[in-house]
N, C-alpha and C positions, 0 to 999 in steps of 0.2 A: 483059847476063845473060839466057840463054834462061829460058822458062817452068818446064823443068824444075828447074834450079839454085833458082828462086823457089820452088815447091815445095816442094822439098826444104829452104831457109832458113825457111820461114815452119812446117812443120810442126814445127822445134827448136823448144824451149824453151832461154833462154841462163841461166844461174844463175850467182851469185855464190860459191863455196865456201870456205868460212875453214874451218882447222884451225889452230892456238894462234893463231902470228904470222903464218901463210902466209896466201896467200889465192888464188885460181884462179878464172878465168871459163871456164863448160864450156856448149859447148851439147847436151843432151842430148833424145831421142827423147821425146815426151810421151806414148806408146801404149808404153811398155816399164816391167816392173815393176822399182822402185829394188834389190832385191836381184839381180838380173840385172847392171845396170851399178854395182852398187858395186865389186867389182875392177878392174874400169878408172878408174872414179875414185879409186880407191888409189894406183893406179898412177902417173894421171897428178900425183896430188900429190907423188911423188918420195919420197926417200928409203928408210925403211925402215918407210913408214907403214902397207901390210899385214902385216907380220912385229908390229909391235908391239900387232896388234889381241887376238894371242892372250894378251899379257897381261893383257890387263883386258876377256874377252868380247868381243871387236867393237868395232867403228864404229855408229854412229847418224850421223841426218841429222835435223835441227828445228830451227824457226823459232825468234827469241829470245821468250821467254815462254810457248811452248807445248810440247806435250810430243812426245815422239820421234817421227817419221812412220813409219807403218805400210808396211815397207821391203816387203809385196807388193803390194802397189799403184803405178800408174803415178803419173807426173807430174800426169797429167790428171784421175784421179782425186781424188787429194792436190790438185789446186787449184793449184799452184803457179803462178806469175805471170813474165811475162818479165820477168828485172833484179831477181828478189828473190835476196836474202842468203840461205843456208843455211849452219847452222853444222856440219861433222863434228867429234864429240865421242866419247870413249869412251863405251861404253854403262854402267860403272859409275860416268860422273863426268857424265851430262846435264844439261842446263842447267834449273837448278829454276825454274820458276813464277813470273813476276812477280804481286806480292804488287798487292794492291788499295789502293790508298789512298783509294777512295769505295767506302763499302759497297753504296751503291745503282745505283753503275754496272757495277760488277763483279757484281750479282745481275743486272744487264740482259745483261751479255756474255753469261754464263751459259746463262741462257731463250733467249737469242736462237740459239742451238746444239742446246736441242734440238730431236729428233725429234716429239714430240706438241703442236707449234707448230701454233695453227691458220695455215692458207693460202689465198691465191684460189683454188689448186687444189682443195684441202678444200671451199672455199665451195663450188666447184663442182661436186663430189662429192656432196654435201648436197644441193643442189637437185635434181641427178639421181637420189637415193636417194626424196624426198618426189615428183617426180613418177612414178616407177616405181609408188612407192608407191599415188598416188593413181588410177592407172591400173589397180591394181589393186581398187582399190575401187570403180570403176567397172564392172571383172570382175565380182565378185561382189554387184552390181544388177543385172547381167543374169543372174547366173546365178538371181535371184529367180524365183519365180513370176508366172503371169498374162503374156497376149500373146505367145504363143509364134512365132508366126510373126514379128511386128515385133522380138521379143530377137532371134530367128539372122539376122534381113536385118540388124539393128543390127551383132552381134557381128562380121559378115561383112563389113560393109564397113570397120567398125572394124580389124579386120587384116589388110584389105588398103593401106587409108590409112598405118598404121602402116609395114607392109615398105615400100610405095612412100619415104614420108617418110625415114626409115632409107635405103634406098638413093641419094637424091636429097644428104642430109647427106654422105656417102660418100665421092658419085664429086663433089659440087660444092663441099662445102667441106672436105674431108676429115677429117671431124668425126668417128673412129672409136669414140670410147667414147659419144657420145651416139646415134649411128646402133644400135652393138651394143643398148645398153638401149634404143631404141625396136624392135628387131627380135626382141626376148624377150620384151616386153610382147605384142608380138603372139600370142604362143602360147595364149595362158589363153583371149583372144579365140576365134581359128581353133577353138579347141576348143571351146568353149560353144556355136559355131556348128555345130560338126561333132556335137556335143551333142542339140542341140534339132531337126535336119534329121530322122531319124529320127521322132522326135516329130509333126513337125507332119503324118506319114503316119501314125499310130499305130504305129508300130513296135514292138518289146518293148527293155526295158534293153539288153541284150546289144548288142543293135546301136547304138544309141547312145554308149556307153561304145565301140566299135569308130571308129567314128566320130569320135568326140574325139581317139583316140588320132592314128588315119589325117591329119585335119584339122591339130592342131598339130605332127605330125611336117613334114607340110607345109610350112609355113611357119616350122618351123625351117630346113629346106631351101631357102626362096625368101629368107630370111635370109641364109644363108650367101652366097647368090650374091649378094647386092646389097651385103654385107658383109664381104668378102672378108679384111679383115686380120681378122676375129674367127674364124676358122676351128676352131680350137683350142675354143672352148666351143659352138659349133655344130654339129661333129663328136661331140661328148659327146651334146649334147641328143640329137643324132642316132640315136646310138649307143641311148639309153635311148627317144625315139620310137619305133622299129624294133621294138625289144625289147617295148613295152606291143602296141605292133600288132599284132603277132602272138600276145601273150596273150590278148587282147581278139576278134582274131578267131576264136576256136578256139569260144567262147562262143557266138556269134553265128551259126556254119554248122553248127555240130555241137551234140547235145544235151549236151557237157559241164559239167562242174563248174567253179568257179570255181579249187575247187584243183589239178582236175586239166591246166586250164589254167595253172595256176603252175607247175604239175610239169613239162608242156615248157615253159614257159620258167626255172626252172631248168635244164634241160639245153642251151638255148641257149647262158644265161650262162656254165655251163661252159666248153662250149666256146668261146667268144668268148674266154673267158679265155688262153685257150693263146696266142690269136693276136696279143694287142695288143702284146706285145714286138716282133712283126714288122709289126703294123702301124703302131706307132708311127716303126719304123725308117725304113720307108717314106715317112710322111706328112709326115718331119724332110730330105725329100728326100735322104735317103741309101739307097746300092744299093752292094753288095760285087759286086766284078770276079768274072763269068763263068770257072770254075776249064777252065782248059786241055784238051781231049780228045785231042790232037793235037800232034807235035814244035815244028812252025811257030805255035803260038796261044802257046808260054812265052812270046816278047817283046811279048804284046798288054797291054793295062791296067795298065801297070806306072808307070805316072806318077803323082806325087806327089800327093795331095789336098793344097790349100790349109790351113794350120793352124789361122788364122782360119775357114777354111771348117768343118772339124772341130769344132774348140770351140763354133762356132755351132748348127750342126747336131745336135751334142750335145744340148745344151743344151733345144733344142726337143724333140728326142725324150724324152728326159727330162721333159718338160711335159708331151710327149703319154699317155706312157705312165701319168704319174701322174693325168690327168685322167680320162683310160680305166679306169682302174682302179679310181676314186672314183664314177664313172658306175656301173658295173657293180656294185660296191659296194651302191649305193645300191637298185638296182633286186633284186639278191638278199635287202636288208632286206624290202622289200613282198614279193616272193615266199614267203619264210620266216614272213612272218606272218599272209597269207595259209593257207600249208599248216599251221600251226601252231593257227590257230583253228579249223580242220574239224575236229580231234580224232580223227582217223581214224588207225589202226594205222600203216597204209603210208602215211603222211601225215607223220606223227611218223617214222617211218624214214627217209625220203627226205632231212625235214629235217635228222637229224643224221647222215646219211652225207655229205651235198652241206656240211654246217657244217664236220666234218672234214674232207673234202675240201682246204676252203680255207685251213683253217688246215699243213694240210700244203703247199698251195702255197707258203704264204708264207714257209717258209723257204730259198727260192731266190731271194729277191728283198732287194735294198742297198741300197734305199731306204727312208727311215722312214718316207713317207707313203704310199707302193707296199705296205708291206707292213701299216702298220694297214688300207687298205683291202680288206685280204684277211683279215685275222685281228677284225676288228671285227664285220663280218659271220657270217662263221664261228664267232668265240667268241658271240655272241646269239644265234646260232642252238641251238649244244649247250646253253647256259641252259636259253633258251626250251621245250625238250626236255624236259631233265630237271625245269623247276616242271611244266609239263603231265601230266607222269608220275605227277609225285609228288601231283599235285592228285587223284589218282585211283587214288593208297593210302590203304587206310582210316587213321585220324589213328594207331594205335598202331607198326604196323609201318612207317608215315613217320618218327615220330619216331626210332623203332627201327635203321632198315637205311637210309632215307635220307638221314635228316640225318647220321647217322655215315660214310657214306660220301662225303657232301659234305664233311665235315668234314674228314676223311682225305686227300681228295685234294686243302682248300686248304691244310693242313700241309706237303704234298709240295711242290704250286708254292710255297710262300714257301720251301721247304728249296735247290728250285735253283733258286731268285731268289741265293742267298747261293752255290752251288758250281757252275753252271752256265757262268754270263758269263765269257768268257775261256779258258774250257776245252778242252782240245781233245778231241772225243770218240775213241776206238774207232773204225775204219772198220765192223764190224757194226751200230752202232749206227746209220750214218748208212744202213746196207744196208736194217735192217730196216725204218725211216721209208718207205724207196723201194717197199717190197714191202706194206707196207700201204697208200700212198698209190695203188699199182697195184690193191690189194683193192677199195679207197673208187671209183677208179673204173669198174672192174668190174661193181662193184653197183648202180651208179645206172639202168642200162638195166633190168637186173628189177626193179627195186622201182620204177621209173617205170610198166612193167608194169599190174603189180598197183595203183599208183594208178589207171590209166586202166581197171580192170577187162578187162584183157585175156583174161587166163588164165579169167574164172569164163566170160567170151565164148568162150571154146575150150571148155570144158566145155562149155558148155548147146550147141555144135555137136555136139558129142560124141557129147550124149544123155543 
């Protein structure tokens, strides 16, 4: 028997198949899902045993005493074993439950099935959460006071020990979940360093807070690289490193504000936002064939992507997209509360145009967690607005015109919580969303503007 033939024998799975009196030995594929090969095993049972499924719902397949196996799932994941028994039974006559005759063994079967069973895995989960933990607590002894120069040589060598370590578990024992959590502990490090370096020249905040950010983006980055299967939460950090850096430096080389440095990076995030569908595409190592400019380019890239390759690929992008979007998320929280605490007119503007913005984003997006990280954001943000506003109506015309209008508009949302779902709108209706969402982003350049006092700067050139 060549290797291949072995191969090919040893990836079956060989099953035993009973239906009443019959009985059938099949060897079936362990990577295909049971509703895929049920008609062939129909089939190969003979007679008129797919015609008779229609009278009583289908075929099922299960073990004696357990309950029907989940026919989209493979072999492999169902567990199945070479040389076990499976019974095909009508789905309305399945084979019930063997009863317990030890009460206490049958609560052990039980427990021993679920999901919130502690594990060595678990144990070791645990361990790595208390020393994450505890590393961080030794962050923030450095970030104490006193000894400024000995904290940032401490913090500094502390995350460079850390990435080295991380990298060495890695690439020598291939230890990737304890390497990733030594190579994010490093960050708080790298930054407290990049922290206090300013400092011990006298520097002013700005640039140290620049610094922090610069620093632990850093060594997200020397992460990544020694890290390499953690890419996917590296890439985030990354994402939201980048993002504080460039807030932080606006501070630091220019006399700006704190908000006004929120305000471009709220318009980064914006834009960033556009792009992470394509750059997730991208980073899930996927790329659509080059569209033909010429008669002789139609027969180029026309070959089949691998299916497994696809579903994989999927898959990732899908993670990426959702982590990018959870980063970004996150990082428009601080921004918005940032712009939201200065109090300032074009401040409060910006916030609830860039809040709507995102909530208008999010209804081009199918994923559940893609889309609260655009509408979670976005809806704090119009809140956060409207109490700020209202904090600075006198109390009667609040009670009067605000609160009724609050009132008002959460009558409407619970009205199409109940006539909405399911619906299918008017194409106008989906038109108009598109022309106000083009309004929303319109506006965000002038009233970025006028945060950063541009226009009063064109004036006083003026004269």
């Amino acid at each position: 028997m060549n290797d291949a033939t072995k191969d090919g024998t040893h990836q079956l799975c060989r099953l035993r198949l009973i239906i009443g009196s019959r009985a059938l030995d099949m060897a079936l594929p362990p990577d295909v899902a049971l509703i895929d090969m049920l008609p062939g095993i129909l089939r190969a049972l003979g007679g008129k045993v797919a015609d008779q499924g229609v009278e009583h719902e289908g075929w099922v397949l299960q073990r004696i005493g357990g309950t029907p196996l989940d026919e989209t799932r493979t072999a492999e994941e169902l567990g199945l074993l070479d040389g076990e028994t499976i019974h095909v039974r009508p789905r309305a006559a399945a084979l019930p439950p063997i009863d317990f005759d030890d009460l206490v063994a049958g609560i052990g079967e039980q427990t021993r099935t679920w999901d919130n069973r502690w594990s060595a895995e678990r144990t070791r989960f645990m361990l790595l959460a208390f020393a994450a933990a505890t590393f961080g607590l030794g962050a923030l002894l450095l970030a104490s006071g006193g000894l400024t120069p000995a904290r940032m040589f401490t913090a500094a060598g502390a995350a460079v020990a850390l990435v080295v370590t991380a990298a060495a578990l890695n690439r020598a024992l291939g230890d990737v979940v304890t390497a990733t959590v030594l190579s994010l502990v490093a960050v708080p490090y790298a930054a407290i360093a990049g922290w206090l370096l300013p400092t011990v020249f006298g520097a002013q905040a700005p640039s140290s807070a620049f610094c922090a950010a610069l620093f632990g983006t850093t060594a997200l980055a020397l992460g990544m690289i020694g890290v390499g299967a953690a890419r996917l939460i590296h890439i985030s950090g990354l994402v939201a490193g980048g993002q504080l850096t460039v807030i932080t430096l606006i501070p630091a080389v220019t006399p700006a504000t704190p908000a006004q440095a929120a305000g471009v990076g709220l318009l980064l995030c914006l834009v960033l936002t556009m792009f992470v569908p394509t750059a997730s595409f991208r980073l899930a190592g996927l790329a659509l064939p080059a569209l033909p400019t010429r008669a002789e380019e139609f027969g180029q890239d026309i070959e089949p992507v691998p299916y497994r390759q696809v579903v994989h690929r999927s898959v990732v992008a899908d993670h990426y997209m959702t982590a990018l979007s959870a980063t970004l998320g996150i990082v428009e929280l601080g921004i918005f509360g940032v712009l939201v605490t200065s109090g300032g007119l074009w401040e409060l503007t910006l916030t609830a145009v860039g809040g709507l913005l995102l909530l208008m984003r999010a209804r081009n997006l199918d994923s559940m967690y893609q889309r609260w990280a655009l509408l979670l954001p976005g809806g704090l943000a119009v809140f956060a607005v409207v109490w700020r506003a209202a904090v600075l109506v006198p109390p009667f015309e609040r009670l009067v015109l605000v609160f009724v209008a609050i009132l008002l508009i959460a009558v409407l949302l619970a009205v199409a919580s109940l006539t909405l779902p399911g619906r299918q709108l008017r194409p106008y209706w989906g038109r108009a969303l598109d022309i106000f969402d083009t309004a929303c982003i319109l506006a965000v350049i002038p009233i970025l503007l006028a945060v950063l006092n541009v226009y009063a700067l064109v004036r006083g050139l003026g004269g």
